[in-house]
C-alpha positions in Angstrom: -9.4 26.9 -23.1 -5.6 27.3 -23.6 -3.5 30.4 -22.9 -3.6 33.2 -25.2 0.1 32.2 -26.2 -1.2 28.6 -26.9 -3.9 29.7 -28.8 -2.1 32.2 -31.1 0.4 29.4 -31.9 -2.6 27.0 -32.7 -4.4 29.8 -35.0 -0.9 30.4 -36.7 -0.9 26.3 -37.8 2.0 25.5 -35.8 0.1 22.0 -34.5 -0.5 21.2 -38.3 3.0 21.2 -39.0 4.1 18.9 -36.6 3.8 15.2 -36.6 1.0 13.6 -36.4 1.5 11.8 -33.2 3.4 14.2 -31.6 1.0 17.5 -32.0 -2.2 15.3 -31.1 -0.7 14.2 -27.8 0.1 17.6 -26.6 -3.3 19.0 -28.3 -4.6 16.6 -25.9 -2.7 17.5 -22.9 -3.7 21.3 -23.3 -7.1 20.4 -23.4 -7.0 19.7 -20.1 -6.0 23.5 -19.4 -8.0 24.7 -16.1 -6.2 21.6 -14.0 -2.9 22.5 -15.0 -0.5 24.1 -12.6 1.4 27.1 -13.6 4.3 25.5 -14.2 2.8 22.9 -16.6 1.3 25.6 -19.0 4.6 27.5 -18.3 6.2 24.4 -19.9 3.9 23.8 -22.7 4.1 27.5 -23.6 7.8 27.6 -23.4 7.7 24.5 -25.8 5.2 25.3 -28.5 7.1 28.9 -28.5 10.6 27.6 -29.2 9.2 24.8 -31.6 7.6 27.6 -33.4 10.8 29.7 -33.5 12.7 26.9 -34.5 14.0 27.7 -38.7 12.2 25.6 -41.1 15.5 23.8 -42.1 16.3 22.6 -37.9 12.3 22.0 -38.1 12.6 19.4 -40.5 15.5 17.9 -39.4 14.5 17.3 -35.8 11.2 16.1 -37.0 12.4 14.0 -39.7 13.0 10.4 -37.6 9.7 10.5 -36.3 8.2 11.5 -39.8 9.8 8.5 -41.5 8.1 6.5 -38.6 4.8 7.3 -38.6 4.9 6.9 -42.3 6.2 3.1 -41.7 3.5 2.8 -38.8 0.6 3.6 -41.8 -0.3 7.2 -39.5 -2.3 8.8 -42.4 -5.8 11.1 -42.0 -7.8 7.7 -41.4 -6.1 5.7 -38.4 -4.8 9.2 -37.0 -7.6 12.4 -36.8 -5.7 15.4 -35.6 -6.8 17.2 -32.6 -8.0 13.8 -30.8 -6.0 11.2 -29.1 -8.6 8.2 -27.9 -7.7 4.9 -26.4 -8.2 3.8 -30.5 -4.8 5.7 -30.9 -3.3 4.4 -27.7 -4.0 0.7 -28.8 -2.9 1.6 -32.4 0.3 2.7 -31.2 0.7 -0.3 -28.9 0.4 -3.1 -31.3 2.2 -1.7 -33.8 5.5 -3.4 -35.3 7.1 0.2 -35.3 6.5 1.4 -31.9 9.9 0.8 -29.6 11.3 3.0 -33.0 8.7 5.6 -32.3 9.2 6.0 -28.8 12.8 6.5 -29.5 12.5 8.9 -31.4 10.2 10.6 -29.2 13.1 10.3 -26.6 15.5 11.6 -29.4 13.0 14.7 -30.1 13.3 15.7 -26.2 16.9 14.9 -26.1 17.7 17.9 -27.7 14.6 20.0 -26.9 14.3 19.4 -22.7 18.2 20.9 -22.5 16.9 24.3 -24.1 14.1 24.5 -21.9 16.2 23.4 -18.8 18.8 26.5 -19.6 16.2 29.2 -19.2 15.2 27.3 -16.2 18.0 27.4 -14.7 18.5 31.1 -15.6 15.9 32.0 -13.5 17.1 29.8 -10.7 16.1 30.9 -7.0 16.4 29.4 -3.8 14.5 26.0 -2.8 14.1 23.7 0.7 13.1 20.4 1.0 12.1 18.9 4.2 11.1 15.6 5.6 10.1 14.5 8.7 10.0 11.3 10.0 8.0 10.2 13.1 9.3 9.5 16.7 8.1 5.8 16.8 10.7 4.7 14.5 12.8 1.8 16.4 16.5 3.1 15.4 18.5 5.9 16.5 19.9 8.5 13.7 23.2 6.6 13.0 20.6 4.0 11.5 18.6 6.5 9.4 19.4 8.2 6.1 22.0 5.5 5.4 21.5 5.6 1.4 21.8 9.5 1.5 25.3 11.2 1.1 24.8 14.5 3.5 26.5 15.9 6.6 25.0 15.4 10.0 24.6 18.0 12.3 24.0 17.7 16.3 20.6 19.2 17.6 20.1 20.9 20.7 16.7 20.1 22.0 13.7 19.1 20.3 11.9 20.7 16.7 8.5 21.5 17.3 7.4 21.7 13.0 4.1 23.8 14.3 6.3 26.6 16.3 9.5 25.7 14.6 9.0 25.2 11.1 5.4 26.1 9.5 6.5 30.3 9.6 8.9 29.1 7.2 5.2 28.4 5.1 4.1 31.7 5.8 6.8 34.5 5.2 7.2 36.4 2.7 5.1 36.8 -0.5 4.4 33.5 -2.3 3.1 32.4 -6.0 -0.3 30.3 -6.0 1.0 26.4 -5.7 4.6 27.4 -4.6 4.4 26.1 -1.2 3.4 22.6 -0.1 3.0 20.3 3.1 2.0 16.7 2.3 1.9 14.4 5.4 0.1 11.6 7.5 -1.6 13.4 9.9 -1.3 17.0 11.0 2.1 17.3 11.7 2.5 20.9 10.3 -0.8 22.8 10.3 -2.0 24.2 7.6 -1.4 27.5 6.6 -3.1 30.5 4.4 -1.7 29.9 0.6 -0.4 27.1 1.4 -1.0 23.4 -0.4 -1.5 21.4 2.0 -2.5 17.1 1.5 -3.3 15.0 4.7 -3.8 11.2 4.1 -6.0 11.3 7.4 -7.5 14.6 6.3 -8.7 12.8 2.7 -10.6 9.9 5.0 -14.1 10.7 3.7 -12.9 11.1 -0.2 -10.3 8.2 0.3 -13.7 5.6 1.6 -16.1 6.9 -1.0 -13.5 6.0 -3.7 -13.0 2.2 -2.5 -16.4 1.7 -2.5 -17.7 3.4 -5.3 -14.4 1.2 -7.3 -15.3 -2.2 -5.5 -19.2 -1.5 -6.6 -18.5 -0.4 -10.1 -15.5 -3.9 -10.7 -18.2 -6.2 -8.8 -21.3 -4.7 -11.1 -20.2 -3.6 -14.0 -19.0 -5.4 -17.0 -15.8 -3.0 -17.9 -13.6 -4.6 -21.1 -10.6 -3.5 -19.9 -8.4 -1.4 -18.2 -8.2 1.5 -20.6 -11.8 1.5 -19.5 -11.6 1.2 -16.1 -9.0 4.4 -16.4 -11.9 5.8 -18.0 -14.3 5.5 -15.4 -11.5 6.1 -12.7 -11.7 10.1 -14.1 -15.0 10.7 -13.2 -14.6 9.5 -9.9 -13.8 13.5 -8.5 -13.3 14.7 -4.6 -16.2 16.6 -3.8 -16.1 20.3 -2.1 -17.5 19.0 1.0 -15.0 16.4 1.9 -11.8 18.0 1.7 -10.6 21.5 1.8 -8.5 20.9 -1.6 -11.9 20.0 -3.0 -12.7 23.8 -4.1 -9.7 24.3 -6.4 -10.5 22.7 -9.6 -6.3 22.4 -10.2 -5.8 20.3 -6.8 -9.6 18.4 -7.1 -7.9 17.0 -9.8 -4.2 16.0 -8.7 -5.9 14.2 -5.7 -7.9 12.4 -7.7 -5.0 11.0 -9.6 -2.9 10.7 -6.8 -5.3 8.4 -4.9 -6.6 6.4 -8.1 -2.7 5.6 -9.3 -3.2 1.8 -8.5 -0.4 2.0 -6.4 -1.9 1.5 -2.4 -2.1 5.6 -1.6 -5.8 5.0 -0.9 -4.4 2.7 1.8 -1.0 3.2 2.9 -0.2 6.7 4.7 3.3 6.7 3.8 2.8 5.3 0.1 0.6 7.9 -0.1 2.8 11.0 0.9 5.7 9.7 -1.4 3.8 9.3 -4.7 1.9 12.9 -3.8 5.5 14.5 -3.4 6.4 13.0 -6.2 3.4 14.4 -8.6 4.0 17.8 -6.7 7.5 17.9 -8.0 6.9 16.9 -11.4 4.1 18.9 -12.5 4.2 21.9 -9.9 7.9 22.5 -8.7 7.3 23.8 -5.7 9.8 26.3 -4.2 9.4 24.9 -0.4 8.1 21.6 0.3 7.5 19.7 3.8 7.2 15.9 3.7 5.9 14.3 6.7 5.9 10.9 7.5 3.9 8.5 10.0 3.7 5.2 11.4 2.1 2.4 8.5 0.2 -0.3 9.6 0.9 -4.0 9.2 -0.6 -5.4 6.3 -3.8 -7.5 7.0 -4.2 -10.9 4.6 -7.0 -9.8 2.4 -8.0 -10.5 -1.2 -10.3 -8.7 -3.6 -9.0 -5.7 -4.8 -5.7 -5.3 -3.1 -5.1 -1.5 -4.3 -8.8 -0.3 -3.5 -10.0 -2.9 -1.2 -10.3 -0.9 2.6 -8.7 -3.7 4.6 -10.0 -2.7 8.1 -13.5 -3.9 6.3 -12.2 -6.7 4.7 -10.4 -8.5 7.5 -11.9 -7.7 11.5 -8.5 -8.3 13.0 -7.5 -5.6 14.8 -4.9 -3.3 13.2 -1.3 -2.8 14.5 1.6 -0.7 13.9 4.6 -1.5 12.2 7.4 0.4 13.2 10.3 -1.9 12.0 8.0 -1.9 8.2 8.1 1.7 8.4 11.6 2.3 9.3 12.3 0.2 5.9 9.9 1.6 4.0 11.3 5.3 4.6 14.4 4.6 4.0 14.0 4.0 0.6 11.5 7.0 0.5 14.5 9.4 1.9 16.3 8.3 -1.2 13.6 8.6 -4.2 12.4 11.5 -3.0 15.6 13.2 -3.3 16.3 11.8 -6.8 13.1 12.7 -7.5 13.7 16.4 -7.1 17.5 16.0 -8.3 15.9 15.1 -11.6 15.0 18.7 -12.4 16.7 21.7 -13.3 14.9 23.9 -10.8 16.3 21.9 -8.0 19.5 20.2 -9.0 22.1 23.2 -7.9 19.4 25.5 -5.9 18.2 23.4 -3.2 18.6 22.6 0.6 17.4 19.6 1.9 17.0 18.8 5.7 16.2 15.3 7.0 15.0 15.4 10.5 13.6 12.8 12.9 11.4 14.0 15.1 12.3 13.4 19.2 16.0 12.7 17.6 19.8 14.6 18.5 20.3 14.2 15.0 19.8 15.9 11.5 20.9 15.3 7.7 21.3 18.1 5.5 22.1 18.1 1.8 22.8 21.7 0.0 25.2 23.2 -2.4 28.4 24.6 -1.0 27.5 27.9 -0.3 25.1 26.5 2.6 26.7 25.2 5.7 25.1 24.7 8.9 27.6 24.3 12.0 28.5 21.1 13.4 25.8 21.8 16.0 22.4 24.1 16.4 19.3 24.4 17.9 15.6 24.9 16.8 16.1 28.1 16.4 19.4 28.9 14.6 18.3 26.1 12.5 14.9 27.4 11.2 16.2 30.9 10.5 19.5 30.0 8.5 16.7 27.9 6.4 14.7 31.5 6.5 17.8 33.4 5.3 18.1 30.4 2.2 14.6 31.0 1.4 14.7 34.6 1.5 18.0 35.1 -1.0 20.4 36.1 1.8 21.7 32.5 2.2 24.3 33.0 -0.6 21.1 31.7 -2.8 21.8 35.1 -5.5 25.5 34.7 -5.8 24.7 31.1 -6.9 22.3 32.3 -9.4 24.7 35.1 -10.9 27.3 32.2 -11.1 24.7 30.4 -12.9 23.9 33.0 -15.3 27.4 33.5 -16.4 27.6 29.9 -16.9 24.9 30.2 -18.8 26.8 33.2 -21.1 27.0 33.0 -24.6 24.3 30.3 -24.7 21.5 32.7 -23.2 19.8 34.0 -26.7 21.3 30.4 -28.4 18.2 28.1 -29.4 20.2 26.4 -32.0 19.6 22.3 -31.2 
């Protein structure tokens, strides 16, 4: 069940007036309500409220590419049911003639929307801290890490302890549900009380169940497809009992998808915290976020099923760290994870990011200009000027005022 905002604007007609394609995709999207973060149905509301606001005349303009599209594409009551959007209308939109012309005007349609949305965002800007942590086995020293990131290093005196040093950061203040988030390796940074918090070793059970239960159901089963197989992949859902994240119906969900993405997290520890940041970002925006990586294994010569094959079962020979992998690996993680949050509107002028290696003299910090840490600092003086940021004494509201008169005479403007 949608919101009560979604629903008055689907009572009103407002999904019947838009395109075909476009108002059954989202129709679909909202069906999915209950394993939404807030910030998705934030979205989706935002964007069904100014589409509905829109005049009739900028209506049918914006919509009037696609329109002529669809109608080339032969979309008519028959190949395209509202309120339903099967694998029928995926492959129907797939092998059509028409479809690099639909998805850009898809693109086109967002083009002018997403910078409306981003504005109010951006209004409403507030302080935000990334970190990541990377582990103490790596084989270079700090000149040797972050070398794709342009930041300023800062000398540190003594050592960072994340469970005394860093997780109050998790646990001050008030906080939203799904606003704070730790996704790491091991247990680098305990967990804390309202705080999301993803463990690749802490998903063992859930992560074993799923390569078996895939392996049995490719080996046994006659599946036509992939669509299929995606199909099948959906049902597969963490039970309560193996993970903590099991009992909320909204993060049940994101690990399922996380781990059946077909792209090694049900293996690979660090694969696995990158892509999970990654969702996190995109569909919950989290205000404070700790990455944490680990050591990866080498690679074992296996076959099968690569991507949900476990390899300690498929091959006997004993497993063995890679350090030098790792170090590679995380490098260009330090860099997509930043782009990655750079990408959004929440993040692009309101955030502090600190790179730290654990056991290292060294830091990396990233921020906008009214954050500076001094040339050197200690455990200490580092984790409260990150407290201040957090908390809005960190220069974080003068940013946000600057920001709002930026924003000036465009603040009641919806015109696109």
């Amino acid at each position: 069940m949608a919101s009560a905002v979604i629903q008055a604007l689907i009572d009103k007609g407002l999904f019947d007036r838009l395109p075909a394609t476009f108002s059954t995709f989202f129709f679909e999207q909202i069906k999915d309500w209950e394993t939404l973060f807030p910030h998705e149905r934030g979205y989706f509301e935002r964007l069904f409220t100014l589409l509905d606001d829109l005049p009739p005349a900028e209506a049918g303009t914006l919509f009037a590419p696609l329109r002529a599209i669809e109608q080339r594409m032969g979309v008519n009551e028959k190949t395209w049911p509202r309120r339903a959007f099967t694998l029928d209308q995926v492959d129907f939109l797939n092998r059509n003639a028409h479809y690099a012309a639909w998805r850009g005007a898809i693109a086109d349609i967002f083009g002018r929307i997403d910078p409306l949305l981003e504005e109010q965002v951006r209004r409403e800007g507030r302080s935000r801290l990334v970190l990541v942590l990377s582990p103490p086995e790596l084989p270079v020293g700090p000149d040797r890490l972050w070398t794709r990131l342009q930041g300023k290093r800062v000398a540190l005196e003594g050592s960072i302890d994340p469970a005394k040093h860093l997780a109050p950061l998790f646990t001050a203040g008030e906080t939203k549900p799904y606003d704070r988030w730790i996704l790491q390796c091991g247990a680098t940074i305990p967990p804390a009380r309202g705080v999301v918090s993803f463990s690749f070793d802490g998903l063992a059970a859930y992560r074993r169940r799923l390569m078996t239960d895939v392996q049995r159901m490719v080996e046994r089963e006659q599946l036509r497809g992939p669509r299929e197989l995606g199909a099948r992949l959906k049902q597969m859902k963490i039970l309560a009992g193996e993970a903590e994240v099991g009992r909320d119906p909204v993060l049940a969900e994101f690990t399922r998808a996380v781990l059946l993405a077909g792209n090694g997290t049900l293996l690979l520890n660090n694969t696995f915290v990158e892509w999970a940041t990654i969702q996190a970002v995109r569909r919950a925006r989290p205000s404070l976020t700790a990455i944490a990586f680990g050591i990866r294994n080498k690679m074992k010569p296996f076959s099968s099923l690569l991507i949900y094959t476990d390899q300690d079962e498929a091959n006997p020979i004993p497993s063995q760290m890679d350090t030098l992998g790792t170090y590679v690996d995380l490098e260009v993680f330090y860099q997509y994870i930043w782009q990655e949050f750079q990408k959004y509107a929440e993040y692009s002028s309101h955030t502090v990011y600190v790179y730290l290696a654990l056991g290292m003299d060294e830091l990396l910090y990233l921020a906008p200009p009214d954050f500076t840490l001094p040339t050197r600092v200690n455990a200490e003086r580092l984790t409260g000027a990150l407290g201040e940021w957090m908390s809005g004494a960190g220069g974080g509201q003068l940013r946000d005022q600057s920001v709002r008169r930026r924003a000036g005479t465009r603040e009641n403007s919806r015109t696109l």
